[in-house]
N, C-alpha and C positions, 0 to 999 in steps of 0.2 A: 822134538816135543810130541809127545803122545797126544792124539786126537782121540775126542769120545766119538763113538758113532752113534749115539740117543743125546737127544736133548735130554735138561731137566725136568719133568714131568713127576715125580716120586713124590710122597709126601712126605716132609719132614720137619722135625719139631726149632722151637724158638730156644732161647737160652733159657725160657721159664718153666718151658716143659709144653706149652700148651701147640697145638698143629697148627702147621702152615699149611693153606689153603689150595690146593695142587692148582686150582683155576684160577688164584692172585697174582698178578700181573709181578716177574721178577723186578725187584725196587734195590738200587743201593744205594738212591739216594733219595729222603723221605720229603717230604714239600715242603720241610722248614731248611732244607740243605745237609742234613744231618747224613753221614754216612754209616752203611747197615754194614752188616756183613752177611756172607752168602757162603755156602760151603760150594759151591758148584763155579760161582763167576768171578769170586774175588780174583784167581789168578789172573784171570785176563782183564782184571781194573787195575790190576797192582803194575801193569803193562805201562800206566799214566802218569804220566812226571807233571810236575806242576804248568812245564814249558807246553805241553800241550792240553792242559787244560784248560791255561788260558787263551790257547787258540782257539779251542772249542767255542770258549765264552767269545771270542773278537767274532766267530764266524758267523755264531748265533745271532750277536746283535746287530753286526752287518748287514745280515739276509734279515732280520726285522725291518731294520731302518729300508732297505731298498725295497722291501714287496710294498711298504706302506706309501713311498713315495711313487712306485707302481701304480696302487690303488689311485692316491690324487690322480695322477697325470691323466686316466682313466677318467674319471670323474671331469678332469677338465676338458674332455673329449680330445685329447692325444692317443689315446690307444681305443682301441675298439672293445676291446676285455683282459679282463685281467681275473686269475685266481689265485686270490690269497693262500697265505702258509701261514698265516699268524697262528702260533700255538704248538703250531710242527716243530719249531726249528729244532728243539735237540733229538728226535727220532732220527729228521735227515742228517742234521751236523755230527751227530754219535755215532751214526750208521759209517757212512764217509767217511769218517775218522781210521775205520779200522782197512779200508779200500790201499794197494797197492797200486804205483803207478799201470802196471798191466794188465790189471783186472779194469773187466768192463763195464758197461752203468746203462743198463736201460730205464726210463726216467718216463714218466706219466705226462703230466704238465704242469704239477704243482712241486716240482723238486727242489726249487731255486736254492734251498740251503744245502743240498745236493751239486750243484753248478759252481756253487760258490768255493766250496768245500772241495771241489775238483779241479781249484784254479782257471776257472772259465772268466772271461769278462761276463758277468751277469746283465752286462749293459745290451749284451745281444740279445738278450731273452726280450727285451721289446719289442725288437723288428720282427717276431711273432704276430704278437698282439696286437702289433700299429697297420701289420696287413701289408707288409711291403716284398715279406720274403716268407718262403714256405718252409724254410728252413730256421736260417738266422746263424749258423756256427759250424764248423767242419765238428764233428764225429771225434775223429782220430787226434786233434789236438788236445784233448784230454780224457778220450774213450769217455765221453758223457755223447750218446745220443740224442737223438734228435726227439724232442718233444715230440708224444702216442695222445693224438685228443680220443681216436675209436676207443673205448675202454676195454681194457685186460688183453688187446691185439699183439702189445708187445711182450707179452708174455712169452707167447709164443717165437717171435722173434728172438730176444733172449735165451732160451732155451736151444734153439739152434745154436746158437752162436755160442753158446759152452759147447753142445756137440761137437760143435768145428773145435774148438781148443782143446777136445779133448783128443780127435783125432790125428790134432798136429802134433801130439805129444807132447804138452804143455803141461798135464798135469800128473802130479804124482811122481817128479824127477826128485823133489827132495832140493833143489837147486832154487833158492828165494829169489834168484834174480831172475826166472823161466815161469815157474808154475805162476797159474793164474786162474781169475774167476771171475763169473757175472755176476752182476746182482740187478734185477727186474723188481721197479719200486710200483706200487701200484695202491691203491683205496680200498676200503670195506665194499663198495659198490661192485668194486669188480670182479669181487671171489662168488660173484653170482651169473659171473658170467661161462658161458662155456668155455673159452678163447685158452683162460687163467686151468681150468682142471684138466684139458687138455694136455698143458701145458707142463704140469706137473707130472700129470701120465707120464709121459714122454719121458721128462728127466728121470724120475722113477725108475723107469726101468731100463732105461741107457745108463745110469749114473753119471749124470753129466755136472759137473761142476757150476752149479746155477743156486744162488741164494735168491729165494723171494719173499720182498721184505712188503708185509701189509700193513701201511698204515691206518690204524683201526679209527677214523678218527667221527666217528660214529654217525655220520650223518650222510649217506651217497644221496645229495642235493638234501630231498627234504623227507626221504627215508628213512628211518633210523636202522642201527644195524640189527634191533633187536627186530624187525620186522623180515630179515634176510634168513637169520640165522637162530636157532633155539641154546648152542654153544658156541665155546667159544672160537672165535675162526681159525686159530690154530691147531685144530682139532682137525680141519681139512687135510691138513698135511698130517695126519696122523693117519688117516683113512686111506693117503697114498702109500703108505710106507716111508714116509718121509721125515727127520726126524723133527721135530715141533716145539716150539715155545713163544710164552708169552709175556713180553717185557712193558714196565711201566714206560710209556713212551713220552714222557715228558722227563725223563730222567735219562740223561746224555751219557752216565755214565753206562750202566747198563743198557742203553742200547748199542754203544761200542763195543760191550764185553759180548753182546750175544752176535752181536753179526761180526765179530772178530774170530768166535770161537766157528762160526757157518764158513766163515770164509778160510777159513785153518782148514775146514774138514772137507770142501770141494778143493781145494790146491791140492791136496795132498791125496785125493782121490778119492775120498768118502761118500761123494753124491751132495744131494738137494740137501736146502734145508729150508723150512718153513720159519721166519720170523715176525709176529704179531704183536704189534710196537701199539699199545692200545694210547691212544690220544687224544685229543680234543681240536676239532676245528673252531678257532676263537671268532673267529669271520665270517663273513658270505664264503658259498659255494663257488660261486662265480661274481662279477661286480652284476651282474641282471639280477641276481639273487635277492631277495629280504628274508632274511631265519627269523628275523618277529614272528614270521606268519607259523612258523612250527614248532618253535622250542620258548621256552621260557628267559626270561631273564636270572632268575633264581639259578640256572640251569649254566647259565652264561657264568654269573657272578661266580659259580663253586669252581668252573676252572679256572676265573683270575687268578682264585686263590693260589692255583697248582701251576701258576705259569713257569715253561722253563727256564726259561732266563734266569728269573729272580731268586730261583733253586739253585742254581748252580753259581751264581755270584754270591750268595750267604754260603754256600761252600766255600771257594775262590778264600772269602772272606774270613770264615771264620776258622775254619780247616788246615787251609793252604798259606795264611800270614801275606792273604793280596791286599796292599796298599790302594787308596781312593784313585793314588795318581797314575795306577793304570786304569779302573773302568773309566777315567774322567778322559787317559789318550784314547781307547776304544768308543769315547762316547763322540769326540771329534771327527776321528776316523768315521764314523756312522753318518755322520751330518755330511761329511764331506761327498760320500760315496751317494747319500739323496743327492745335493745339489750336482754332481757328475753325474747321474741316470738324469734327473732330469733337462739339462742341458743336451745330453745324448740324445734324448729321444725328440726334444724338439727340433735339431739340426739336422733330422733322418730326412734324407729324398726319395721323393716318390722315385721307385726305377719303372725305366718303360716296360710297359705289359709285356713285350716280348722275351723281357726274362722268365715268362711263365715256360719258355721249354727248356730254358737251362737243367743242367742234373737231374734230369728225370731218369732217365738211363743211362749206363756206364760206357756202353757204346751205342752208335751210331743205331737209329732207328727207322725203316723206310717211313712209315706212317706218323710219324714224328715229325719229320722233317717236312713231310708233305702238309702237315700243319701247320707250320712254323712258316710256310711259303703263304699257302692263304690268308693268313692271317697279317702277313704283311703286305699283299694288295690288298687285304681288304681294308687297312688301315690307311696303305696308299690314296685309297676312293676320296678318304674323306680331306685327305689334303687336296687332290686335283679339283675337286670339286669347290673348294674354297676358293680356287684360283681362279677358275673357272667363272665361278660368280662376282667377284673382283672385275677382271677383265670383263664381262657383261655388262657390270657399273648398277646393278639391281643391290648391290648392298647388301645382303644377306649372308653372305658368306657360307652361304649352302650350296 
């Protein structure tokens, strides 16, 4: 398959004659579900059988039902924080869609339809949030990393890590079962950071096999993007050499087509590709958050209208000849996977603090370990010291 080496960028006319707006977010599918056509992306939607489109749809509603059930357990004071994706899901679930098992996922902390979508138990992504583990899930059992709270850090990590695949000769064999690629999911907030242009630098001019997928979802906390940037952030990677585009990001279809066609063109050796999935965060930033205090309701209500789910089910529906009696097994499925996270995360045990030096490094570390010793007399003190006071018969157990 021939790979382009520019995104679409060009401007070009409608069926009526009249211009497409080179800065209009690529749509092929419109908010009432309707499917467009595109002369650039169709080929890679035409890629989508009906079987996994409604996978798309189960994974979408999935990672709904579990961030919301998320957000309670939070609220009931079981996790400490929690940041919603409501709004996101077909940016991450369309993105993932197009992801090979060998290709690698660096992930922010709002990716879960990302986790989901890469076969993870998402049930681990609490032990995060509930503060029990600094981790939560091996890496390598589905090349999803490890949740990046520093923002745009992993970028930079990412971008290595195609290096390396690129220097083990991974890419560019032409062999689908070898080539491979990254993708570094990150926020509008953090293409304002150094860590992200760096980072692109880098692949830029290495051509490292690295898609970095920005979800524009216009709010970094309670900034809006139009106060970061005067265009549009795709545009970044235009400035790198990079090629660029910008996909309606609540349409699943096109953003599988666009980060399918990114991930074609690093496997097979083409370099970076810049993809800017413009979206909506429907929720808080964080559960500390209240968005009353900066954005409007009116503002809220215009992307219920655009929500992706209910685009891509009046597709499913009206398009594709989907019967009720599958959203109604996906809508079980959904409930089922809330009541399993939340049973999950209330059965999680505190582990003892001296798991904190576990997996910090890969080998042995003198300074490590000499922490790992103090810290268990010093934890020793406070039991002798109970005992202590016990046998004194003072009752205090100090």
């Amino acid at each position: 398959m021939e790979v382009p080496t520019t995104m679409d960028t060009t401007k070009r006319s409608k069926a009526d004659g009249t211009a497409v707006d080179p800065e209009a977010p690529v749509q092929l599918l419109d908010p009432t579900g309707r499917r467009l056509d595109h002369d650039v992306y169709d080929r890679w939607a035409a890629q989508l059988d009906d079987e996994q489109l409604r996978q798309m749809y189960r994974q979408m509603v999935l990672t709904r039902a579990f961030d919301n059930q998320a957000v309670a357990l939070q609220r009931q004071g079981e996790l400490g924080l929690w940041p919603p994706s409501l709004g996101q899901e077909a940016a991450q679930v369309g993105s993932a869609a197009a992801l090979r098992p060998r290709d690698f996922v660096f992930p922010s902390y709002r990716e879960h339809g990302v986790a989901l979508a890469r076969g993870m138990d998402v049930r681990q992504l609490l032990r995060v949030f509930r503060g029990v583990e600094h981790g939560g899930w091996d890496p390598a059992e589905a090349n999803f990393h490890l949740y990046t709270f520093v923002i745009g850090s992993h970028a930079l990590h990412a971008c290595g890590y195609a290096m390396g695949v690129q220097r083990d000769g991974d890419v560019g064999t032409g062999d689908e079962q070898r080539d491979r690629a990254v993708v570094a999911y990150f926020g509008d907030g953090a293409t304002s950071q150094g860590d992200v242009h760096e980072a692109m630098v880098f692949a830029a001019v290495n051509n490292a096999p690295v898609v970095f997928f920005c979800q524009n979802n216009q709010w970094a906390i309670s900034v809006p993007a139009t106060g970061q940037s005067k265009v549009p952030l795709a545009r970044r990677g235009d400035g790198m050499g990079i090629p660029s585009v910008r996909v309606d990001g609540n349409d699943v279809v096109a953003c599988y087509a666009a980060t399918a066609e990114a991930l074609e063109r690093a496997r097979s050796g083409g370099g970076p590709s810049f993809i800017e999935a413009y979206t909506y965060r429907m929720g808080a930033h964080t559960t500390t958050d209240d968005p009353t205090r900066y954005r409007t309701s009116a503002e809220e209500e215009y992307w219920r209208e655009r929500d992706p789910i209910d685009r891509l089910r009046n597709y499913l529906h009206t398009e594709r000849s989907t019967d009720d009696a599958f959203f109604a097994e996906v809508g079980t499925e959904a409930d089922q996977l809330a009541a399993s996270a939340r049973e999950y995360c209330r059965g999680i045990e505190t582990p003892p603090a001296a798991r904190m030096f576990e997996h910090v490094y890969a080998a042995p570390h003198a300074q490590l370990e000499a922490e790992r010793q103090w810290f268990a007399a010093y934890e020793a003190s406070f039991v002798d010291a109970e005992v202590a006071s016990v046998a004194s018969g003072d009752g205090t157990g100090r």
